[in-house]
Residue, then its C-alpha position, 0 to 999 in steps of 0.5 A: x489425548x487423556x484430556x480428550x479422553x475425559x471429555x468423551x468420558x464426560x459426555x458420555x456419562x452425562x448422557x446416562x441423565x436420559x438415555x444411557x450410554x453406548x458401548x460403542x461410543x466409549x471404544x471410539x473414544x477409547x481408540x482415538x486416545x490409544x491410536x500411536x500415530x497420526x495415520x492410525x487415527x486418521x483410520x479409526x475417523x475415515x471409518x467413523x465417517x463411513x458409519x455414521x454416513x451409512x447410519x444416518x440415511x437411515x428414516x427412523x433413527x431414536x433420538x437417543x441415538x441420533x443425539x450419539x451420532x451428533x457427539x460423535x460429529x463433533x468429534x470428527x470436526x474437532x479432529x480435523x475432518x469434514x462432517x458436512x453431511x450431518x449438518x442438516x441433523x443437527x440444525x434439526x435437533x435444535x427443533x426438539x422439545x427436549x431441553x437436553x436434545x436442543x442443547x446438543x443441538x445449538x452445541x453442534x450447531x455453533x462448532x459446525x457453521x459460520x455466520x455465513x453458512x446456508x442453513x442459518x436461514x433454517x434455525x433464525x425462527x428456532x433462535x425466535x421462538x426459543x427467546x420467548x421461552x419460559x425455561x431459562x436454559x433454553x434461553x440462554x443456549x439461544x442467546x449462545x447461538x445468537x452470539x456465534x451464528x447471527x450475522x448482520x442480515x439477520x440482526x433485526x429478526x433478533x434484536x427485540x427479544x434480545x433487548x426484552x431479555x435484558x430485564x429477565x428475573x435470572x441473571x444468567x439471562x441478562x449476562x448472556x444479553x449483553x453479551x450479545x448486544x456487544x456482539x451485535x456492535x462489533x458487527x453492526x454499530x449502527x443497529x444499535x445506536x439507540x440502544x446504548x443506554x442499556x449498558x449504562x443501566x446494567x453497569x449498575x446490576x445487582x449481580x456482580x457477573x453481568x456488572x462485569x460483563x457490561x465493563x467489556x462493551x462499555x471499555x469499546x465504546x469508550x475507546x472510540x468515544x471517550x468524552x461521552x463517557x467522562x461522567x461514568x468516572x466516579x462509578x468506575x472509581x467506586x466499583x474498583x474500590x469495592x472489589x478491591x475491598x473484598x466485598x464481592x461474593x467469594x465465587x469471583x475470587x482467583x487465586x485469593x485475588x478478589x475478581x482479578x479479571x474485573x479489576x484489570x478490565x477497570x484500570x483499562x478503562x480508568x487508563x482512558x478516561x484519564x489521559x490528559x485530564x488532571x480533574x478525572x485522575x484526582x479521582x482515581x489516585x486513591x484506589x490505584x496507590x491502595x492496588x499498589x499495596x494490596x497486590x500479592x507478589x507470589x502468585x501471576x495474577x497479583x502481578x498482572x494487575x499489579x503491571x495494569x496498575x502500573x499501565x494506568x498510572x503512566x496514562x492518567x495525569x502525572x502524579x509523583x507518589x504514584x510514579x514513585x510506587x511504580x518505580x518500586x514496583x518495576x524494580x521488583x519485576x527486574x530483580x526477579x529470576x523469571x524472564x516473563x517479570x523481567x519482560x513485564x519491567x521492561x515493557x513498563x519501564x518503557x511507558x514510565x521512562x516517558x513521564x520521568x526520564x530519572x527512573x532508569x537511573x535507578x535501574x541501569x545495572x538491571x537493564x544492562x542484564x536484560x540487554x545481555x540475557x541469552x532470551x532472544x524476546x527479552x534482548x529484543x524487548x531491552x533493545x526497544x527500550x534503548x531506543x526510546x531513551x536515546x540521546x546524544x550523550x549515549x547515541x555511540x553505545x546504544x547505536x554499537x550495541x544494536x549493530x552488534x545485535x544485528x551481526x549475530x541474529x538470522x532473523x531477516x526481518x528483525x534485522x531489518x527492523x533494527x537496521x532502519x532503528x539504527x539509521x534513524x538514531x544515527x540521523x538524529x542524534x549522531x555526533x559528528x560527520x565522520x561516526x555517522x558515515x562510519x554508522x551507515x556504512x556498518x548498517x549497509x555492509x553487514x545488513x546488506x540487500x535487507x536494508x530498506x532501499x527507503x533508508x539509501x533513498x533517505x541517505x542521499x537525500x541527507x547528504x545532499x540537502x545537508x546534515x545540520x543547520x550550521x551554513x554550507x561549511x559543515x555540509x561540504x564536510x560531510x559530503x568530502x567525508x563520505x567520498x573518502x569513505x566510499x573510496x576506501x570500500x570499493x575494494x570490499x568484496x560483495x557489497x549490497x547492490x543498495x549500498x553500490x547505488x548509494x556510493x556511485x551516486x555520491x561519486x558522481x555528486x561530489x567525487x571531484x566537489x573539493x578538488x581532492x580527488x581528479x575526475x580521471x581518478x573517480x572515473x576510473x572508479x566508477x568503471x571499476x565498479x561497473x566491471x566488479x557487478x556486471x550483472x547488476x543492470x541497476x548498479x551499471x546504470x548508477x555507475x554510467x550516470x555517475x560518470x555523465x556528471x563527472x565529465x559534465x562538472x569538468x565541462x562546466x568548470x572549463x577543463x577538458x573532458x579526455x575519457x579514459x580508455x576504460x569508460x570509453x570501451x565501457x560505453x561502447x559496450x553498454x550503447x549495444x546492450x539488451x537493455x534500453x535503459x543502460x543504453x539510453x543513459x549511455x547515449x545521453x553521456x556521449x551527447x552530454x559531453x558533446x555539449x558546451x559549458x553553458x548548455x551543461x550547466x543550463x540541464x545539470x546544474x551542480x549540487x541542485x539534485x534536491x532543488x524542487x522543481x515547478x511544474x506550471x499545470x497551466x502551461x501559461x507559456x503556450x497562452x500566446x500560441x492559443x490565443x493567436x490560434x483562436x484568432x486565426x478561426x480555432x475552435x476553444x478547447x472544451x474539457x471533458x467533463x463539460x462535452x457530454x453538454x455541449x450537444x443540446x442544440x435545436x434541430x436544424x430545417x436543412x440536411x445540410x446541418x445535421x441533428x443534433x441529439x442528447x447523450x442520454x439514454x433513450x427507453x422509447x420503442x424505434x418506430x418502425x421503417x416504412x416502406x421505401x417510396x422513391x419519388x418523394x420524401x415521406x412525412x416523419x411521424x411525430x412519434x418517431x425518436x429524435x435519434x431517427x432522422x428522414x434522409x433521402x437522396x435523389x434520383x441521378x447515375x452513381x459514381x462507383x465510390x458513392x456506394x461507400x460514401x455515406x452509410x446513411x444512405x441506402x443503394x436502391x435510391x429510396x429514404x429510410x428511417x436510419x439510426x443517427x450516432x453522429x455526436x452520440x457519446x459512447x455509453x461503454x468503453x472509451x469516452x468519445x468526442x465528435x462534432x455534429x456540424x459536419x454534413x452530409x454530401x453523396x458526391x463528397x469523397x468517404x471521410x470518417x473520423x480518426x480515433x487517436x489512441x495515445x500510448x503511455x509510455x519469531x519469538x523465542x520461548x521465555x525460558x526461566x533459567x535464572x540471570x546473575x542478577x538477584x536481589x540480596x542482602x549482600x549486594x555483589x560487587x560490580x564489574x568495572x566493564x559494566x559499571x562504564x557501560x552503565x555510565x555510557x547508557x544512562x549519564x546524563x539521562x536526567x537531562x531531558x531531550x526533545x527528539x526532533x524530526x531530521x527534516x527540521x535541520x534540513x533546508x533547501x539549499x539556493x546556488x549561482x545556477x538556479x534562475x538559469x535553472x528557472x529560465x530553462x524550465x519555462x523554455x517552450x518545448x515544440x510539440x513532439x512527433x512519434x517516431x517511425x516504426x522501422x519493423x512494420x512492413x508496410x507502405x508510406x503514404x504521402x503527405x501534403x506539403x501544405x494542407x488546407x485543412x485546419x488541424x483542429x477540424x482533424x482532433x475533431x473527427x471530421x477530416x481524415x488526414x490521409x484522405x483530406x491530403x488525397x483529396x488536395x493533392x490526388x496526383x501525389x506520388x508516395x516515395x519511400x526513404x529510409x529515416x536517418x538513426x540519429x533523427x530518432x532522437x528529434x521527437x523522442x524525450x528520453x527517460x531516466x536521470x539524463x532526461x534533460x539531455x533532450x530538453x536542451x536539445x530544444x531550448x538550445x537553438x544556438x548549436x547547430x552541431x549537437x540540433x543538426x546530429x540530434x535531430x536532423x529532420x529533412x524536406x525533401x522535394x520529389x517531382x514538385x510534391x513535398x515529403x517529409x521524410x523522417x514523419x512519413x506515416x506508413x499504411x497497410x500493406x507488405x513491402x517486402x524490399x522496405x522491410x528487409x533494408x529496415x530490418x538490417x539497418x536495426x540489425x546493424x544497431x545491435x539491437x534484438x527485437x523484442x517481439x514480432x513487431x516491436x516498437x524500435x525506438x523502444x527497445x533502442x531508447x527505453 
């Protein structure tokens, strides 16, 4: 509040220049310094805002007090309040004359609005007129209003003058130019393409300030484009080297640091310039090994370039003297008693260690202190460190250390980061089988629910696809190693619902693998599991699959399956359970163990859950059902792109054939109808749209169906003009596709086309408190515990290790049951047939036995199936039988990780049993007509009977319907 204090005092003692000072302002400022509560200074604002609204209405108001009113906005703006409604005035004073009235004016101007507030439109022409002006000031408090408040629209109105400006005789004017062209980059690259030559020209100014200035656009572009500017080396070399010469105006020195901010922009841009190019580095080595020696150690500022320095050595091309001031530099940053130094040679380390691993040799006692340093940040920043100088000599420590970290912090998110560190270090440097199945189950048992389900997914992925690239021995080491490491856990108590996925999962793939253990045993593991985390839909479901390869392996290996007690009552139960998943996984079960030893190993071939799976997109198999269809008379596919195209025909002569039209749309006026003659057919009009087509019909008695069969004919027998749509693509909604050749019959029976619609399924604050570690003279003898951690960290560090990805040690295993895999993929799976909804009330209808229709006329749109089977056939009685349960499965591919169940089902014809309980599909003849019974289709219409015997036999299955009318075989099979 004293600093707001000042800052009131100040503007009010620099408006005595003009006008003198109000009273009355001082004692706002007064109050808001003395207010000793939010809620008394929200008081004092509210009633400011009543003021000043009351006073601002007012027509007549000095200037000298509507320059008050203006500061005194600002002052309510900056304390949180809505000043809106004295905008408009301050948009206004930036029309004044006055110099000092149009300074406060774009100072209120640039805190109220944003680039995209409606009254910039009012001050674009004020900004024009004020470039131009001759007074400098007012030129640079446009250029201050160009940089805050022009936005991409209004660039082009500005960007002339501001370019004139670069050359102006005052120096302050050509730096606030630049900076505004800069802005007008961020905002809009494009706009000033062609004017990045100034920046090279102004890099060479004679003011010092603008020089400076230009270093910031130039360093943008450069990071975007570095080649283009690699000749600018040697003048960004020559002006480092003057400023650290001292030979800039004492003005630009900060705390005895000659420019410090220009130097530290410079080694940013040497740091570009120089990464992976020795030619450009020679050049800098010079000027940055004099940095290293000219730099002031007691004050932050020397530190800060000397850490810039240090940033731009580890960029540019290696070179061992500077790498060696580096080092020396970074050790003078861990030996000091302030965290942000250690935090500094820390971060720096980090970026030298990947140019000479030998250097954190050197420090290896001061990283230790770090890693055990009460700074939360501090740690965080040493753990960061570890990770980047991790091998295989030193994986086991760093690996503890982190997980220890992990136990002791809260932060959700940090341990998480440091848990997926933790699995990653383990899976590339991890030294044998069993530490690092020790690793991932500490992750998992103290991280819980926040490990990444990413890191369980990429754990069963490794252990399926194998550890290392040492043949199949090592792998089946792993896997046994894991089971018995899952074994031992089950009995802890609150596992994460990640980690129970993982051990079932294992369970299930490798439990009875090696013989050890018995599938009785491990399937009475899994119940257990499944009993433990009841309400855990998700590890149920894990669980019951589990259980579904174990009986599945034994079938396979000739043994017999006899479940236990438990998994049968644990199945019965899950069969009625609310969620179609847990009971489809459970029905899949009780079908797979019904099956023989071939069938099983045909759809769950053992250790081939990583197998990669081919899928033909062509669907090659069905070339000989389409070509025998095209021969018998079926019309070509045609792909939806290439429909629109198909419909530019010649019109036709005969009614018969109907018009066909374009799929563009037409601007011309309609012609208007004529009126109707019923005793000829009028000529058409050469000027009437093709979309209009003349028909007409007849004088003859009319059936009492005719008045519906055709939509283009009218009732009293006369021809009119009509509109045509057949064959006309939907311009809005779905995309549509139908058939012009059909024509137009007044005795036919209505036909309509039919529409399918398919159904898819923090951180801490650095404190200062001083660390064990300073440099003396005496150097303080050194615990053994941390000299054997030092030798743990770093022994053997000097020895360079390329980190390789995980995946390069994985690869693709092949077993005795892959062609057998390959053969049952191209097995040709029969169309399939949605199934009947048991809860719509209504009405079956008949099918023909035998239609004459051909099935593809109907994909067309030209014959409704329900109508074309009446008109066959319209003395077909429709009979109602209540679909059998098990012959849903017959048309249905079930979901999940038992979906193979169901491909088996129609690749296995050989047994009859499993085909014959599955997917039972009964034709039944009913008085010489024929009715396919679990495919009848249902119509509109209550049936109340029907539907009550549908409803109990749903009921009966345990299965709560999920709305109104659900869809059964949803809510039964997922």
């Amino acid at each position: 509040m004293e600093q707001l204090k000042t800052i009131g005092r100040e503007l009010a003692m620099g408006s005595q220049g003009g006008f003198g000072q109000s009273k009355e302002f001082l004692d706002l400022i007064k109050s808001i310094g003395e207010a000793r509560s939010k809620a008394e200074e929200e008081r004092i604002i509210i009633q400011e805002m009543e003021n000043l609204k009351r006073r601002l209405t007012d027509p007549d108001i000095p200037k000298r007090k509507m320059k008050e009113y203006i500061i005194r906005l600002v002052y309510v703006e900056m304390l949180g309040h809505d000043a809106s409604f004295g905008y408009i005035h301050a948009v206004k004073m930036t029309h004044d004359d006055n110099l000092l009235l149009k300074r406060t004016g774009y100072l209120a101007v640039t805190l109220f609005l944003n680039e995209d507030h409606d009254l910039i439109i009012l001050i674009v022409n004020t900004i024009q007129k004020d470039l131009k002006s001759d007074n400098y000031l007012i030129v640079c408090a446009a250029l201050n209003a160009v940089c805050r408040l022009i936005n991409e629209e209004t660039i082009p109105a500005v960007l002339p003058q501001v370019v004139e400006l670069l050359g102006h005789s005052k120096e302050a004017v050509r730096k606030k130019a630049i900076m505004a062209l800069h802005r007008f980059h961020q905002k809009s690259p494009s706009s000033i393409s062609h004017l990045l030559s100034n920046f090279r020209k102004r890099l060479c100014d004679n003011d010092p300030g603008v020089m400076g200035a230009t270093l910031c656009p130039l360093f943008d572009l450069i990071t975007t484009d570095v080649h283009s500017y690699k000749d600018l080396v040697v003048s960004f070399v020559s002006i480092l080297k003057q400023v650290a010469e001292r030979r800039l105006p004492k003005s630009y020195d900060y705390h005895q640091m000659p420019a410090p901010f220009i130097q530290i922009k410079l080694l940013k841009i040497l740091a570009l310039l120089g990464a992976g190019d020795r030619q450009a580095s020679e050049h800098m080595y010079t000027v940055v090994g004099d940095l290293f020696k000219k730099y002031d150690p007691l004050s932050n500022i020397g530190n800060a370039v000397l850490y810039q320095s240090i940033c731009c050595v580890a960029s540019i091309f290696p070179n061992p003297k500077l790498l060696e001031a580096a080092a020396d530099a970074i050790s003078r940053f861990l030996k000091s008693d302030s965290h942000n130094l250690k935090y500094m040679g820390i971060d720096a380390l980090g970026r030298l260690i990947k140019l000479s691993p030998d250097i954190a040799e050197q420090h290896q006692l001061a990283v230790i202190d770090c890693m055990e340093d009460p700074d939360d940040t501090l740690k965080r920043k040493t753990f960061e460190l570890l990770y980047t100088m991790t091998r295989s000599t030193n994986v086991e420590v760093i690996v503890n250390r982190m997980i220890e970290y992990m136990i002791s912090i809260t932060d959700h998110h940090y341990k998480t980061y440091i848990a997926s560190r933790c699995v990653k270090l383990a899976e590339e440097f991890a030294p044998n089988n069993h530490w690092f199945i020790q690793t991932i189950n500490k992750v998992f048992e103290h991280a819980g629910d926040l490990v990444n389900i990413k890191v369980a997914h990429d754990l069963m992925r490794l252990i399926a696809e194998g550890f290392r690239e040492d043949g199949d021995t090592v792998d089946n080491q792993l896997r046994s190693s894991a089971v018995d490491s899952y074994l031992r856990i089950i009995g802890n108590p609150k596992l994460p619902s990640a980690f129970l996925q993982v051990i079932c999962w294992v369970l299930g793939e490798y439990g009875t693998a090696d013989g050890k253990y018995s599938a009785s045993y491990i399937a009475g593991k899994l119940c257990d599991i499944a009993e433990a985390y009841s309400n855990d839909a998700s590890v149920k479901a894990y669980a019951v699959t589990a259980l579904m390869k174990v009986y599945a392996f034994e079938k396979m290996s000739g043994r017999t399956v006899d479940m236990l007690p438990e998994c049968q009552s644990l199945i019965e139960e899950l069969s009625a359970s609310h969620s179609t998943d847990l009971q489809q996984r459970a029905y899949e079960l009780q079908a797979t163990i019904g099956l023989d030893a071939q069938a099983i190993e045909n759809i769950m071939p053992a250790d081939a859950s990583c197998e990669d799976i081919e899928i033909d997109n062509d669907l090659s198999f069905l070339n000989n059902y389409v070509q025998e269809s095209l021969e018998n008379g079926a019309q070509p596919y045609v792909p939806e792109s290439q429909r629109s195209r198909m419909f530019d025909v010649s019109a036709t002569k005969s009614l018969d054939q109907r018009e066909t039209v374009s799929h563009s749309l037409r601007f011309e006026a309609y012609e208007l109808t004529r009126p109707p003659v019923p005793s000829s057919i009028p000529p058409m009009s050469p000027a009437i749209s093709a979309e209009l087509v003349p028909v007409s019909e007849p004088y003859h008695p009319r059936e009492t169906h005719q008045s519906t069969s055709d939509p283009s004919v009218s009732d009293d027998g006369s021809s009119q003009v009509k509109l045509r749509l057949d064959g006309v693509q939907k311009k809005w909604g779905r995309p549509s596709y139908s058939s012009p050749g059909s024509s137009v019959s007044t005795s036919s029976p209505p036909q309509k086309a039919v529409n399918g619609v398919s159904q898819v399924d923090g951180t801490s604050t650095v404190s200062s408190k001083p660390t064990t570690y300073t440099s003396r003279t005496a150097e303080p003898e050194i615990p053994a515990e941390k000299q054997k951690l030092a030798a743990s960290l770093f022994g053997g560090s000097s020895k360079i290790e390329t980190r390789a990805p995980s995946a390069a040690h994985k690869t693709t295993k092949t077993h005795h049951g892959a062609n057998k895999v390959q053969a049952a993929k191209t097995t040709i799976v029969p169309a399939e047939v949605p199934p009947p909804d048991l809860l719509d009330f209504g009405e079956p209808t008949v099918t023909s036995s035998a239609p004459s229709i051909d099935p593809f006329k109907q994909l067309e749109g030209l014959l409704d199936e329900s109508q074309a089977s009446s008109t066959e056939n319209p003395k077909a009685v429709g009979i109602n039988k209540q679909p059998e349960l098990m012959g849903l499965y017959s048309g249905t591919t079930m979901s999940g990780q038992g979906s193979n169940v169901v491909n088996l089902i129609s690749s296995n014809k050989d047994n009859s049993d499993l085909t014959s309980e599955l997917s039972k599909v009964t034709a039944k003849t009913v008085q010489g007509q024929t009715m396919v019974s679990n495919m009848a289709q249902f119509s509109k219409g209550p049936n109340v009977k029907a539907s009550l015997e549908k409803d109990a036999v749903v009921r009966q299955m345990g299965v709560t319907p999920t709305s109104r009318n659900p869809n059964l075989f949803k809510d039964l099979l997922g």
